[in-house]
FIPA-774828 format. One record per residue: residue in three letters; x, y, z of N, C-alpha, C, O, CB in turn. Coordinates in steps of 0.1 Angstrom, whole numbers. Glycine has a CB too. Layout:
<recs>
residu, nx, ny, nz, cax, cay, caz, cx, cy, cz, ox, oy, oz, cbx, cby, cbz
Ala, X, Y, Z, X, Y, Z, X, Y, Z, X, Y, Z, X, Y, Z
...
</recs>
This chain:
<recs>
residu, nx, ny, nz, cax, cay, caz, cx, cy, cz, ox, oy, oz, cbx, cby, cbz
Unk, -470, -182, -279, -460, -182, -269, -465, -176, -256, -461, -180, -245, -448, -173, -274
Unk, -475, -168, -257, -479, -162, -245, -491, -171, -236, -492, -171, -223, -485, -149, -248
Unk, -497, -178, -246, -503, -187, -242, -497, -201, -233, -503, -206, -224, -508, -189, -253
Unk, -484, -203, -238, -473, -212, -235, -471, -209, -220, -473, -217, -211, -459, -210, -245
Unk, -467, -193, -220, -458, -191, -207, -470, -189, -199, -467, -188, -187, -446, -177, -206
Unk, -483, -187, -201, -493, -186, -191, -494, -196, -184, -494, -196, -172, -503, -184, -194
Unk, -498, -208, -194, -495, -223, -187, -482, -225, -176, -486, -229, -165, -491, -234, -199
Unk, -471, -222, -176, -458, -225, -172, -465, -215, -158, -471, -219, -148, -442, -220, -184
Unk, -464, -204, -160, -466, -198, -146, -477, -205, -138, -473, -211, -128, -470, -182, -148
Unk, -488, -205, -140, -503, -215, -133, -489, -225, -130, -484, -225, -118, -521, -224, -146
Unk, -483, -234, -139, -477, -246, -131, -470, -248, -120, -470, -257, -112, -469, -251, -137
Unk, -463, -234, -120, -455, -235, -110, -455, -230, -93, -447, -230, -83, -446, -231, -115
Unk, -466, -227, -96, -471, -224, -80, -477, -236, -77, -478, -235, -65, -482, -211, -77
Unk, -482, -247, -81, -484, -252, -74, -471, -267, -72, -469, -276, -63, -498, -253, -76
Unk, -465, -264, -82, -454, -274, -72, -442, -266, -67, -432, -272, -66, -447, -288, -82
Unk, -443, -252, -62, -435, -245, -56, -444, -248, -41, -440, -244, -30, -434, -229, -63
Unk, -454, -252, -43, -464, -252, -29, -462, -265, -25, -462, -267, -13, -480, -249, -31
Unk, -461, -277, -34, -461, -291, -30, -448, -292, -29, -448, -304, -30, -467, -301, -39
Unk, -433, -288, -27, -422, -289, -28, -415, -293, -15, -405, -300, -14, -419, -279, -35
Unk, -424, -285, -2, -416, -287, 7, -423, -302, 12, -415, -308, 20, -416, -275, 17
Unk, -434, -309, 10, -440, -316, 12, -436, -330, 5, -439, -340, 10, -450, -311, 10
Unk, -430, -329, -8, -420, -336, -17, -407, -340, -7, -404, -351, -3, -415, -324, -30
Unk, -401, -327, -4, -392, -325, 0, -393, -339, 19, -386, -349, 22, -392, -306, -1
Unk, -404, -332, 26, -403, -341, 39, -405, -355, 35, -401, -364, 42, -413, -337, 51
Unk, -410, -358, 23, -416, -377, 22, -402, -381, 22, -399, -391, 29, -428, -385, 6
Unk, -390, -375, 12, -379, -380, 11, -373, -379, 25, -365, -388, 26, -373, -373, -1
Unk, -373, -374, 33, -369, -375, 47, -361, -359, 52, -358, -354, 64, -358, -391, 48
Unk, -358, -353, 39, -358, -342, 47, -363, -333, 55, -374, -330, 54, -356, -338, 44
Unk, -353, -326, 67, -357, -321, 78, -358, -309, 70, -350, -306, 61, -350, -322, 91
Unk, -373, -299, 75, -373, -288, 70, -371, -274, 82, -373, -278, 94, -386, -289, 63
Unk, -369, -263, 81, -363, -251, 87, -349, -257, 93, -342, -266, 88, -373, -244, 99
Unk, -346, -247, 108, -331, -242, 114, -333, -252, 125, -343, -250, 131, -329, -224, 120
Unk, -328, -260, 128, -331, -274, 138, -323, -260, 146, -331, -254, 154, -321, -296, 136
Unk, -317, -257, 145, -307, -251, 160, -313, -233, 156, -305, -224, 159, -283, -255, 157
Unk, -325, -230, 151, -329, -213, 148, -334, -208, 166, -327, -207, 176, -348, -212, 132
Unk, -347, -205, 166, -352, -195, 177, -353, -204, 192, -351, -199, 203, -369, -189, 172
Unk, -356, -220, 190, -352, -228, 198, -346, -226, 208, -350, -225, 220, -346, -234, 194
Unk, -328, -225, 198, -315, -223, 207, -313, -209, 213, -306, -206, 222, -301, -226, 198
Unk, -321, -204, 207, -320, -184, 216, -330, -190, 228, -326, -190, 239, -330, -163, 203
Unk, -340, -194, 226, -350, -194, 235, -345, -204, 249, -350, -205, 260, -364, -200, 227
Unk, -335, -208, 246, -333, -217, 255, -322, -211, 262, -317, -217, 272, -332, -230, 251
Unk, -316, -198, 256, -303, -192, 263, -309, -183, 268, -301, -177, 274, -291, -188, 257
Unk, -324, -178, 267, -329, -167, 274, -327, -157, 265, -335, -148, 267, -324, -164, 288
Unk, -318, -152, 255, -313, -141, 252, -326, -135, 239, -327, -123, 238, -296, -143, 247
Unk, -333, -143, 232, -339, -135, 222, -331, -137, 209, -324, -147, 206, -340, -121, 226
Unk, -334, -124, 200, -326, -123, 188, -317, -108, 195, -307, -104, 189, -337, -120, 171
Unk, -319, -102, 207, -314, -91, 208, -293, -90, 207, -286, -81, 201, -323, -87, 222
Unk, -288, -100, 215, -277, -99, 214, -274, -102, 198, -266, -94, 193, -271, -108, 224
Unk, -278, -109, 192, -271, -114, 176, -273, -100, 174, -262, -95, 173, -280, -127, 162
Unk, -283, -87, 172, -282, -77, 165, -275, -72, 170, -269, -66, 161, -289, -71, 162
Unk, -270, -68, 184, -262, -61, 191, -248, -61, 183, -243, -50, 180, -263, -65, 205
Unk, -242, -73, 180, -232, -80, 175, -230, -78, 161, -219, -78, 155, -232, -92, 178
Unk, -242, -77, 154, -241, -77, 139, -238, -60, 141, -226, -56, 138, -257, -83, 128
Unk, -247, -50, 147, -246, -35, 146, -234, -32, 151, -229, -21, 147, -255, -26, 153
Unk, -229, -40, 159, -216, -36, 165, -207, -41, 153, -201, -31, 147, -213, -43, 181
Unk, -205, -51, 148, -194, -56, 134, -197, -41, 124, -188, -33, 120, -201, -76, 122
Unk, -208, -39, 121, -213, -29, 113, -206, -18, 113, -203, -12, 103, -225, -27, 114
Unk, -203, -12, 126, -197, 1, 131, -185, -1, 132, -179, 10, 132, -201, 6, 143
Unk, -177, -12, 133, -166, -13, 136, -157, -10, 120, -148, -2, 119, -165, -28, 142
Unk, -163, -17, 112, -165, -21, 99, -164, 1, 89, -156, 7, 81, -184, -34, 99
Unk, -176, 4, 95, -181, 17, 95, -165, 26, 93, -159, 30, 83, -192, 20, 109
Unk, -161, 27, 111, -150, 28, 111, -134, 27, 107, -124, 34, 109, -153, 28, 114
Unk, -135, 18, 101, -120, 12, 99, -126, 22, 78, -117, 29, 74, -117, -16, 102
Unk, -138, 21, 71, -134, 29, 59, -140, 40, 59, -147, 42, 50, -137, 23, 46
Unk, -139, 48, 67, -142, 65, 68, -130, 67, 62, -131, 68, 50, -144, 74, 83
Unk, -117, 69, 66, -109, 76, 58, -107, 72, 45, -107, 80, 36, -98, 78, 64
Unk, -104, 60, 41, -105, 55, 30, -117, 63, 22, -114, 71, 13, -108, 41, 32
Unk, -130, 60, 25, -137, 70, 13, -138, 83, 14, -143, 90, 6, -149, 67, 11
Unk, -131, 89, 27, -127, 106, 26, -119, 107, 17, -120, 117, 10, -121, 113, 38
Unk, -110, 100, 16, -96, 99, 4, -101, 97, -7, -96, 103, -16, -83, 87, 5
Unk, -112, 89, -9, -110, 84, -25, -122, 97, -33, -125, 99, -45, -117, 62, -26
Unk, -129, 104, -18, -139, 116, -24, -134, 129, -24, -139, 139, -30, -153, 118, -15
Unk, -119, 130, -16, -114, 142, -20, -104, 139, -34, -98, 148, -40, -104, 149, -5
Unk, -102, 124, -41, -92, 127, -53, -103, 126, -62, -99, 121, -73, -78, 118, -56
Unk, -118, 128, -60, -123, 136, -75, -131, 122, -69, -131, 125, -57, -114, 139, -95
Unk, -137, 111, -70, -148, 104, -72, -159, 108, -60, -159, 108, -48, -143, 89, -72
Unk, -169, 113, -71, -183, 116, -61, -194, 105, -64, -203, 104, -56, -192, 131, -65
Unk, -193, 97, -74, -207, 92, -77, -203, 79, -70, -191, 74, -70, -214, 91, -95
Unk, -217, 74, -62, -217, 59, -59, -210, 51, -65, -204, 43, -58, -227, 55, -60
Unk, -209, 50, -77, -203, 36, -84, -190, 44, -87, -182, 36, -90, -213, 28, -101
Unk, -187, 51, -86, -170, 55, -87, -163, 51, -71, -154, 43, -68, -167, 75, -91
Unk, -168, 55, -68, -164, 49, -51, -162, 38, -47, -153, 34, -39, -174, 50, -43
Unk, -171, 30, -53, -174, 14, -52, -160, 10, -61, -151, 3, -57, -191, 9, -60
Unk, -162, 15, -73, -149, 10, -81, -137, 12, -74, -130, 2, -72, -147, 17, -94
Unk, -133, 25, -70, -122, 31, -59, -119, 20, -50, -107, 16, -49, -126, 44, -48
Unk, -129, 15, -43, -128, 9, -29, -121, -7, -34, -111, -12, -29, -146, 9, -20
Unk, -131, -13, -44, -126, -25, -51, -111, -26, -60, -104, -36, -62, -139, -28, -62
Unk, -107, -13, -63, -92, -14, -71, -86, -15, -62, -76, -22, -64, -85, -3, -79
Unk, -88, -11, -48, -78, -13, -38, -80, -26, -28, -76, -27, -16, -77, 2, -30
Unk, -91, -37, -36, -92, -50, -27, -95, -49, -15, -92, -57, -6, -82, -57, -26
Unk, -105, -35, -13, -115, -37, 0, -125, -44, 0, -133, -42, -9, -120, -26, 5
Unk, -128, -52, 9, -143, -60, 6, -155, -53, 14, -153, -43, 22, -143, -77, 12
Unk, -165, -56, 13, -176, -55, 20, -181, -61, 34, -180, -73, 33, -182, -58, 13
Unk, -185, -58, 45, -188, -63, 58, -186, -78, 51, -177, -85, 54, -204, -58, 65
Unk, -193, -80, 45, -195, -96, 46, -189, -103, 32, -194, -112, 25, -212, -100, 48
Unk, -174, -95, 32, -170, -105, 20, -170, -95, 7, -159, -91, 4, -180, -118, 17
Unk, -180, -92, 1, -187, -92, -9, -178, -80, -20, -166, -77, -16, -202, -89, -5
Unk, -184, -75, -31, -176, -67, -43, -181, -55, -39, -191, -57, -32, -178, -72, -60
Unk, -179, -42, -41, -189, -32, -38, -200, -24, -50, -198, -20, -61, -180, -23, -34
Unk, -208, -25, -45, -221, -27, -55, -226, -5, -51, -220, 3, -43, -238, -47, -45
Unk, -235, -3, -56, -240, 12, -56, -250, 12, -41, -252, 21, -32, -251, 16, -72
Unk, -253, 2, -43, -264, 1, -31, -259, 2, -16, -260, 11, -8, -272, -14, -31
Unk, -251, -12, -17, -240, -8, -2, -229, 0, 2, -225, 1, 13, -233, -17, 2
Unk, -224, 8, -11, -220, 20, -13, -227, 31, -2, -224, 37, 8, -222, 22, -28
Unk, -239, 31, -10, -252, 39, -6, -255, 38, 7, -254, 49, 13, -264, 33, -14
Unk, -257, 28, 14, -256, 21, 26, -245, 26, 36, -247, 29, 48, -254, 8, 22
Unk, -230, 25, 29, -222, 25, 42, -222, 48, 45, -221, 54, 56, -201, 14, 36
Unk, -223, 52, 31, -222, 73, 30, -232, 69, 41, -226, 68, 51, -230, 87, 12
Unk, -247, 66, 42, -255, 72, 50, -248, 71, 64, -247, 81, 71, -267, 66, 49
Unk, -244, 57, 67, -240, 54, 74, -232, 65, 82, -236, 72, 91, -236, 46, 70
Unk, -221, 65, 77, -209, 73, 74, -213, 92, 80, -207, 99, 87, -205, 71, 54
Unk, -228, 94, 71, -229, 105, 76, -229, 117, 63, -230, 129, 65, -218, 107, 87
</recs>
């Protein structure tokens, strides 16, 4: 078996390497037709998109401070109790998402 999966690994680097090359003969376009291009051509850089993402971030920041002041003064301290807290009550995450320990982790520092 080990012998098996040694083979399999060697295999797959190299058509993880030939793939995008696979990929253009069939005619696909490869990267962001509209990525650093379209900044470069508005002058701006990547600096305003972060400005805008840190700014959603803080906004975001703000709107659950009291929410997890509340949910850490009725007894939940640990990361993943928090996360659970925040999810029973159908808060999402900046970007949608379920609340996980990590971005938990992420928003306390934040937070302060």
């Amino acid at each position: 078996m080990a012998l098996v999966a040694q083979a399999e690994r060697e295999a797959i680097s190299p058509r993880t390497k030939d793939a995008p090359a696979v990929a253009q003969a069939r005619g696909t376009k490869l990267g962001n037709p509209n990525g650093a291009a379209a900044l470069r051509r508005a002058g701006k850089g990547g600096s305003a998109l972060r400005e805008a993402a840190a700014a959603n971030a803080d906004q975001h920041e703000a709107d659950l401070a009291k929410v997890v002041s509340d949910i850490r003064t009725s007894g939940a301290i640990s990361l993943r109790a928090i996360a659970r807290a925040l999810t029973a009550r159908g808060m999402l995450t900046r970007r949608g998402g379920q609340w996980q320990v990590s971005n938990m982790r992420n928003l306390l520092e934040r937070l302060g």
